[in-house]
C-alpha positions, 0 to 999 in steps of 0.5 A: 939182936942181928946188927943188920936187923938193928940197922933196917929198925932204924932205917925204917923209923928214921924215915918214918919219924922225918916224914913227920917234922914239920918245923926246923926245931924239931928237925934238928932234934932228929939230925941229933937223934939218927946223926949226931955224934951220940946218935943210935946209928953211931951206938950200932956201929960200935958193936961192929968189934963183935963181928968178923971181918966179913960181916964188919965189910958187909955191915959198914956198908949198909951203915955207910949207905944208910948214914948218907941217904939219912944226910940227903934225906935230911937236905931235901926235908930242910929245902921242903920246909924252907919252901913252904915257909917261903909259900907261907909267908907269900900267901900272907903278904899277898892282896887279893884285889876282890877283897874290900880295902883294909880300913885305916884308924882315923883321927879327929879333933880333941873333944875339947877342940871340937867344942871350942871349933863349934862354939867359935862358929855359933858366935861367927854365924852371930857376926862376932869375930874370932881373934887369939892372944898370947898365953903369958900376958901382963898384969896390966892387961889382965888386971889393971885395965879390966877394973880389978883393984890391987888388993882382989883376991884374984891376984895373990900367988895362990889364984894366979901363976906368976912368970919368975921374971923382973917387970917391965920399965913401966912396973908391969909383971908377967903372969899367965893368964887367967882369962882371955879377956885381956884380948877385949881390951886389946882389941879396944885399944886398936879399934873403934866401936863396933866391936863385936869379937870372941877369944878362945884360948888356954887359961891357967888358975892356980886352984885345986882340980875336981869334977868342974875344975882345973888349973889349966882349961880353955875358955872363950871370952866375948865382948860387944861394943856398939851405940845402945847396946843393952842388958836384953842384948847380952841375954839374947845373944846368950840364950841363942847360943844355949839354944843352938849348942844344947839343943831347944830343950835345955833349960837355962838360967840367969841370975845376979853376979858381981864380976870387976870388969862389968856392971851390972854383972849375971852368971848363966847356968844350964840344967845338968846334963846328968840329973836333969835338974834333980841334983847329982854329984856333978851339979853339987845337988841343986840340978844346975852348972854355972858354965859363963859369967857376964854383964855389961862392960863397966864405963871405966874399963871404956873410958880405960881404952878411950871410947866415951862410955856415954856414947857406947855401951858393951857387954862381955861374956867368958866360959870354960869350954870344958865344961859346954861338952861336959853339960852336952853329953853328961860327962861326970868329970871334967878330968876325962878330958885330960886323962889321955884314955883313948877309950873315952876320947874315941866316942867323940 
């Protein structure tokens, strides 16, 4: 074939092909395909040795020519692409004021937190005042002045987490608590009757974890102190509660249970959330889930603190504030609280 015609091909397809790039990966293919060092123009130009030398002027001129308007149209293709890019990216980051605002994720309370935020504020509103205390506590507190003997179950090493710590110079040892109600003696050691107090807080139990148990739960514990305060006070001021938490149509029941610190002693359960009372997994089968244990405060834990247990009389409550929400909403198990699944936590 004519080496001039060879040279108009290629002009015309180079041109026509570069009218077509549209990214500066496949520009570089075509710099490489019309310019590079093992392009077509350069295989052209190799057969120039077959021409005479007025035909090798005219051809090297026209090769010349092409090779330097391949190389401008190159720089003005580069430019072209810089500047839409450029446009692209403009128009992306660009606000359009007539548009709404673009809404931000929003953060809330653990489900947990809100619980104990809405339970603290029933017992308020019933004039008990919220206090805290602190999670590693000793034993005296946790166990000694709360009328548990030495020998209760509950202070072995497989029930309670103890602190790897010497005791103190009174013979005291460090543990982490398993219950709030420490603070109540606390209280009554600062305070004189009335006392009327709710203390939230975490506690710790070395025990297995299933559906309604952990090891490490939050729990809000209740005392009330005052001249003639009785039974009907506790079940009262317990039923209100249900009642304002749960709604008017739960079912809640109380029944005869032995707690140390108490005497007589009750356990209330709540009709299961899931079942509504006919057995499920969750309430073990028999439709209810114990959520507190109370009674009224035994007189050697008044007489401990010094307050006349002739004179005064009290009733104390504790609760696991997971399992209020758990009952509330139907939750299966109490470990979704805990298991950082932000598709469940995002529904509360």
């Amino acid at each position: 074939m004519d080496i001039k015609l060879q040279i108009n091909e290629l002009e015309a397809q180079a041109y026509a092909e570069l009218e077509g790039v549209a990214s500066a990966a496949h520009l570089e293919e075509w710099r490489i395909r019309y310019l590079g060092k093992k392009s077509r123009l350069t295989e052209i130009l190799r057969g120039l040795a077959t021409l005479s030398i007025e035909e090798r002027k005219t051809v090297g001129a026209v090769s010349n020519a092409l090779k330097l308007g391949l190389e401008a149209a190159l720089g003005q293709r580069e430019a072209s692409l810089r500047d839409g890019e450029l446009a692209l990216a403009v128009s992306k980051d660009a606000v359009d004021i007539s548009l709404p605002g673009r809404p931000f994720a929003r953060g809330h309370l653990h489900p947990v937190a809100q619980a104990m935020n809405e339970i603290s504020s029933i017992f308020t509103a019933m004039g008990f005042e919220v206090m805290e205390g602190p999670g590693v506590e000793w034993d005296y507190y946790n166990f000694d002045m709360l009328n548990m003997p030495k020998e209760h179950p509950a202070r072995a090493a497989t029930d309670t987490f103890w602190i790897d710590a010497p005791p103190n110079d009174k013979g005291w040892k460090m543990l982490l608590r398993t219950h709030t109600s420490p603070m109540q003696v606390r209280t009554m050691e600062r305070r004189r009757p009335p006392i009327r107090i709710v203390v939230p807080g975490l506690v710790h139990r070395y025990e297995a974890t299933d559906a309604t148990h952990l090891s490490m739960f939050s729990q809000i514990e209740g005392l009330a102190v005052d001249e003639g305060i009785s039974m009907a006070d506790l079940k009262g001021t317990l039923h209100e509660f249900a009642r304002r938490f749960f709604g008017p149509e739960r079912r809640v029941r109380f029944r005869c249970d032995f707690f140390p610190y108490v005497e007589p002693g009750a356990e209330m359960a709540v009709e299961c959330a899931v079942c509504r009372g006919d057995g499920c997994r969750l309430c073990g089968g028999n439709g209810w889930i114990e959520v507190l244990g109370s009674g009224m405060v035994h007189p050697r834990v008044l007489e401990g603190v010094g307050i006349d247990s002739k004179k005064y009389s009290g009733f104390a409550f504790g609760m696991g504030i997971e399992r209020i929400p758990l009952l509330k909403y139907g939750v299966e198990d109490i470990r979704h609280f805990y298991g950082s699944d932000l598709r469940f936590l995002r529904q509360f």
